[in-house]
N, C-alpha and C positions, 0 to 999 in steps of 0.2 A: 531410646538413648541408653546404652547402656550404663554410663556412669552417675544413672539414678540412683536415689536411695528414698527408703522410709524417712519423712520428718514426720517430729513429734515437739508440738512449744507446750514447753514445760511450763510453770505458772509455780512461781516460789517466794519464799520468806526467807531472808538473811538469817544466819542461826553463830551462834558465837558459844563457845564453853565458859563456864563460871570458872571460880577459886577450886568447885569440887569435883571437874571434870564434866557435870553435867549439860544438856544441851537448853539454853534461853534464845530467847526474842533479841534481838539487838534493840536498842531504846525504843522504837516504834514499828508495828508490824505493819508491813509496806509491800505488797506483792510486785513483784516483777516477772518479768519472760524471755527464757530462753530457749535454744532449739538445739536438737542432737545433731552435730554435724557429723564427716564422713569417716573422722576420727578419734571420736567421743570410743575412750574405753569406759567396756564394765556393761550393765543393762541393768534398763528403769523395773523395779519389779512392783512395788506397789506406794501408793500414796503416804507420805513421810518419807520416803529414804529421800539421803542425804547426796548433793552432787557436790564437787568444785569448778570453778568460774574456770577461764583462761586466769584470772588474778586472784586465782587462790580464796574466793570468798566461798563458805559453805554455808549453802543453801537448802532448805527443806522441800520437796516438792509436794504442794496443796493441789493442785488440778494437770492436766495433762488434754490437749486436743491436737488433733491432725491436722498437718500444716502440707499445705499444698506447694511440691517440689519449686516449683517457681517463684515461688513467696519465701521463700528461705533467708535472703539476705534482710529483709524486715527484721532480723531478730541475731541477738549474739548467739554463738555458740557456746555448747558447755565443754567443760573439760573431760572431767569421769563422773562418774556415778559411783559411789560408795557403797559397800554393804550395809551403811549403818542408819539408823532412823529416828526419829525423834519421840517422845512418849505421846500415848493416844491423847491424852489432855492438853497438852499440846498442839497434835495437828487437828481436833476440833475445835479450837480457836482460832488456827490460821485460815482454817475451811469455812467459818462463818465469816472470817472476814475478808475471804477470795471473793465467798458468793457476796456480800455487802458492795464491793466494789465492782463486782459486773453488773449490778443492776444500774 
């Protein structure tokens, strides 16, 4: 089938700006999962960068697995993916508590 593509479910934390520009937690760190669809701009480059939603929420990405073409509709699409990321104290908090919640 030609009008295959690469999926990939993304695995992320809600992220909101403070007073100082900086990047926080929204009230409770809570993972979620989305998936790159066939119009998602921009490319995933490593663990922390930041995406937006179709509804404009930005997201930090803590895990990343390969999602099987057919399996696609299981999951929302993202919007873009952003150049920007979140600080490494940061995403080793959110990454203890990715792996916390897959066990």
């Amino acid at each position: 089938m030609k009008d295959k593509y690469p999926i990939t479910c993304f695995y992320g934390v809600p992220i909101k700006l403070d007073n100082s520009g900086h990047y926080i937690f929204n009230t409770e760190i809570k993972i979620h999962a989305w998936r790159n669809g066939k119009h998602t701009k921009g490319k995933f480059l490593k663990l922390g960068q930041l995406f937006l939603t179709e509804n404009n929420l930005l997201v930090a990405i803590v895990g990343a697995t390969k999602l099987s073409f057919k399996n696609r509709h299981n999951f929302v699409p993202l919007e873009r993916f952003t150049k920007e990321f979140i600080s490494d104290e940061m995403l080793e908090i959110a990454i203890k508590k990715f792996k916390e919640e897959a066990v």
